[in-house]
C-alpha positions in Angstrom: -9.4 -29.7 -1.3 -6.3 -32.7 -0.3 -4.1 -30.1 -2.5 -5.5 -26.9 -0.4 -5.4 -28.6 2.7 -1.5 -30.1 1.5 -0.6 -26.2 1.5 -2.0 -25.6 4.7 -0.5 -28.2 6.6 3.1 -27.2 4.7 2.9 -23.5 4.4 0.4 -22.1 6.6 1.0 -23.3 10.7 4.8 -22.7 9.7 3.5 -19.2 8.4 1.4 -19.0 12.1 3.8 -19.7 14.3 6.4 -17.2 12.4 3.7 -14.7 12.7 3.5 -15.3 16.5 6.9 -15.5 17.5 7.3 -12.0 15.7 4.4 -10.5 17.5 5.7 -12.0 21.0 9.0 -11.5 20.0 8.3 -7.7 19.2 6.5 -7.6 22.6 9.9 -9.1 24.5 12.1 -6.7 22.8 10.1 -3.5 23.7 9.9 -4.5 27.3 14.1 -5.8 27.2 14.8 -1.7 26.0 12.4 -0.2 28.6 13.9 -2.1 31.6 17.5 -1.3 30.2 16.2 2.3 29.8 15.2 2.3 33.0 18.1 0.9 34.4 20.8 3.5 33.0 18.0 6.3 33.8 18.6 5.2 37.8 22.5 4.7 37.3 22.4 8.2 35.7 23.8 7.5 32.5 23.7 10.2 30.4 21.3 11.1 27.3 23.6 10.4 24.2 25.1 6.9 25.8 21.5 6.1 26.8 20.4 6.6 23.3 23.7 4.8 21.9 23.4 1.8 23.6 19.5 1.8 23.2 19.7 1.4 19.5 23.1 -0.8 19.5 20.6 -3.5 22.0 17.3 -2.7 19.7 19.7 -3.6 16.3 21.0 -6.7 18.1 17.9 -8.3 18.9 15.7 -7.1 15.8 18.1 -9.1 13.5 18.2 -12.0 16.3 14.0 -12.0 16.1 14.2 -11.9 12.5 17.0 -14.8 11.9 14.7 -16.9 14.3 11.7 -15.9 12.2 13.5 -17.3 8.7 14.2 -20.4 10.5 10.7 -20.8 11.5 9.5 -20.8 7.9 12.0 -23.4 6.6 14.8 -21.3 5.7 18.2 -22.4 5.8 20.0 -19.7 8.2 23.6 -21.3 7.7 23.1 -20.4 4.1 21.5 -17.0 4.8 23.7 -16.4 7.9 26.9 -16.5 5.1 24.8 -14.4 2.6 24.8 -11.8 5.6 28.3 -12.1 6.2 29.8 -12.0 3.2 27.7 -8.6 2.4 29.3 -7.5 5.9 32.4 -8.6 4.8 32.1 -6.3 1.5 30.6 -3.5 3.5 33.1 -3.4 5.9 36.0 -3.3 3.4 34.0 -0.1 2.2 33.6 1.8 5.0 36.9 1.0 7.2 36.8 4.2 8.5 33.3 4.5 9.4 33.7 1.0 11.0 36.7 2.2 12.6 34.7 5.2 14.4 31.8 3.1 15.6 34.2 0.9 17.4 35.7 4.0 19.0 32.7 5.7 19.9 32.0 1.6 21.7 35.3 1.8 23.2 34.6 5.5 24.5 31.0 4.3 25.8 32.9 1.5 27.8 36.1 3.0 29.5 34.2 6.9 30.0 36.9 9.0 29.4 34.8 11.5 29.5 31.0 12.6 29.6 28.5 15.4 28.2 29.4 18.8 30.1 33.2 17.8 30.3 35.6 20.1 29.5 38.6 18.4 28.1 41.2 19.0 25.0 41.8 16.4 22.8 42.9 16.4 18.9 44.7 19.7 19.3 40.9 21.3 19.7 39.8 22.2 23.7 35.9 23.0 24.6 33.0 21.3 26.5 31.5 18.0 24.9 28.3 18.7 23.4 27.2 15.3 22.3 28.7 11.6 21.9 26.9 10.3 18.9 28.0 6.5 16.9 30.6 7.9 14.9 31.1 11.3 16.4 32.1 13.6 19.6 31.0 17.7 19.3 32.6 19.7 21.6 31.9 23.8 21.6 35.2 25.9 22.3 35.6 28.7 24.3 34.9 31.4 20.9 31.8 28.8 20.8 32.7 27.0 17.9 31.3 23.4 17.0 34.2 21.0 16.7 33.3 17.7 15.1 36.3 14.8 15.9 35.9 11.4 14.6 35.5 8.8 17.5 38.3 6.9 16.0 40.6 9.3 16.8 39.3 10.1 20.3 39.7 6.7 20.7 43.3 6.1 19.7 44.1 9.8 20.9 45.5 11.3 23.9 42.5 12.9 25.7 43.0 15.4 28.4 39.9 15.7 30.9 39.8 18.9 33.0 36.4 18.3 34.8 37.0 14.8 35.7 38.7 15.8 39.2 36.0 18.7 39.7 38.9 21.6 39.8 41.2 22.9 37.9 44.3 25.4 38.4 44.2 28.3 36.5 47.8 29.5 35.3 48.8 33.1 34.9 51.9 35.3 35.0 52.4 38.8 36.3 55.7 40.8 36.3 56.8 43.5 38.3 59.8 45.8 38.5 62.9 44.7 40.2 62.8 47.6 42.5 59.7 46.4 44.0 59.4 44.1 47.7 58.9 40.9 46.7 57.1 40.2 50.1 54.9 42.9 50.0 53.7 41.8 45.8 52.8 38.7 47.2 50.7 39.8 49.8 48.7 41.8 46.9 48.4 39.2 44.7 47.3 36.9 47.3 44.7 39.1 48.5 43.2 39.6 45.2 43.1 35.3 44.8 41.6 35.0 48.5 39.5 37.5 47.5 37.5 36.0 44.9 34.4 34.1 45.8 35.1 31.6 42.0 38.4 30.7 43.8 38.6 27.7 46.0 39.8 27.2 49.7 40.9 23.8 48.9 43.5 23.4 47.0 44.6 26.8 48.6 45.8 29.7 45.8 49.1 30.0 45.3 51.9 33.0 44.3 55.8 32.2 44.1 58.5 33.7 42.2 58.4 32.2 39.0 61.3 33.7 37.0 63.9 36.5 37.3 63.2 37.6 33.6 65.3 40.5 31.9 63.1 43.8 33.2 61.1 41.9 35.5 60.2 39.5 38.4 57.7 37.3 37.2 55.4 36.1 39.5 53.3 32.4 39.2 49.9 33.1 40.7 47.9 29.9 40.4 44.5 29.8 42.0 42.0 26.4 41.8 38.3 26.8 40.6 35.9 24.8 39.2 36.3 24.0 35.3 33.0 25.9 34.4 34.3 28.9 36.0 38.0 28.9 34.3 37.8 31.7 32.1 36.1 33.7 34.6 38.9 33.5 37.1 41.7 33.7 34.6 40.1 37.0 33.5 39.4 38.2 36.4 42.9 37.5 38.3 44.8 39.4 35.4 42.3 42.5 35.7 42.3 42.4 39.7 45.6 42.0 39.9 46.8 44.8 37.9 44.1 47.2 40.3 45.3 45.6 43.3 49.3 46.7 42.6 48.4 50.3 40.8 46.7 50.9 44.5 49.8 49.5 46.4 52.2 51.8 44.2 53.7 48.6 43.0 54.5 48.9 39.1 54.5 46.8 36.4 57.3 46.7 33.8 56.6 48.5 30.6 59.1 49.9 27.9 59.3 53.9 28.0 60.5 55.9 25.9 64.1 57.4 26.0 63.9 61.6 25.3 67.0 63.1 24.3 67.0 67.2 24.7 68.6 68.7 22.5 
């Protein structure tokens, strides 16, 4: 019974109080993530950082619970504190690149150069971010194809963002015959931005000559729009501006065809 009781006293309230820090400490952690949760759910963070961070906090205090639980049954944590770094060490040597990628999807989640819904080109690849995951950013292109780009490389990467300032200006060209009245083109073209419901007031549309080209004068027309509606508006100015300067007998440049008679 003294050698029971000697195992009891040693072993089993170090065993307890183990026990009950994990079960309390278990407790704090759960109610840590939900107020951070609900935190970030307020400051309208969005799902994928949310998630991110989430499990980065959840990891971070798990392994703090856990180190604090060792302790509490007698275990050196210097010596197991150097066990765990030296296999970090080793892992990290193994997985530079992987490593490499987290810390660029953390320095993405901290500066925000861009969000889920954002339309921006970066890596030579353009389309809409789909999702910002630990290692990863998926963006869909415009043919709706699923790009997956290393964070790393987003990271140490020029990024352009074209939703970020809420409009963007939508570039296109058209030509018409030197014969025509330059005045009277613009007015057509113009019309056909002002026209358009997808084009905004503010900046206001714009058409200039662009460029005295070999068979034609080019034209910049360069109306504003929201990013979602880009391809809508640079489709739709090419098309309604052909329309518009067939009706005003105003023709476009084309090569014909020289007939000799014989």
């Amino acid at each position: 019974m003294e050698t029971i009781m000697g195992y009891v006293e040693s072993y089993g309230v170090p065993v307890l109080k183990a026990i009950l820090i994990y079960i309390i400490g278990s407790w704090v952690i759960k109610r840590i993530i939900k107020a951070v949760r609900n935190v970030m759910t307020k400051q309208d963070y969005d799902k994928s950082l949310q998630k991110f961070l989430l499990n980065l906090a959840k990891w971070a205090l798990t392994i703090f619970l856990v180190i604090t639980v060792i302790s509490t049954l007698g275990v050196e944590t210097t010596s197991f504190a150097a066990v765990i770094a030296a296999a970090g060490l080793a892992i990290g040597l193994a997985l530079q690149g992987s490593l490499s990628n987290f810390a660029g999807g953390v320095l993405l989640i901290i500066f925000k150069p861009y969000k889920i819904g954002d339309l921006i080109e970066a890596q030579d690849s353009l389309g809409v971010v789909k999702e910002i995951e630990i290692f990863t950013t998926k963006i869909v292109s415009p043919d709706n194809k699923l790009v997956i780009i290393p964070n790393g490389a987003m990271a140490n990467g020029n990024i352009t963002n074209y939703t970020a300032e809420g409009k963007i200006r939508v570039d296109t060209v058209i030509g018409v015959g030197y014969g025509e009245d330059i005045k009277k083109t613009k007015d057509v073209l113009l019309e056909v931005l002002t026209s358009n419901e997808l084009v905004l007031k503010d900046p206001a549309p714009s058409v200039n000559v662009m460029e005295l080209a070999d068979s034609s004068v080019n034209f910049a027309v360069r109306p504003f729009c929201k990013p979602e509606h880009y391809w809508d508006v640079y489709f739709a100015t090419y098309e309604n501006c052909k329309l518009a300067l067939d009706k005003a007998g105003i023709e476009i440049p084309y090569p014909h065809e020289v007939q000799i008679n014989k």
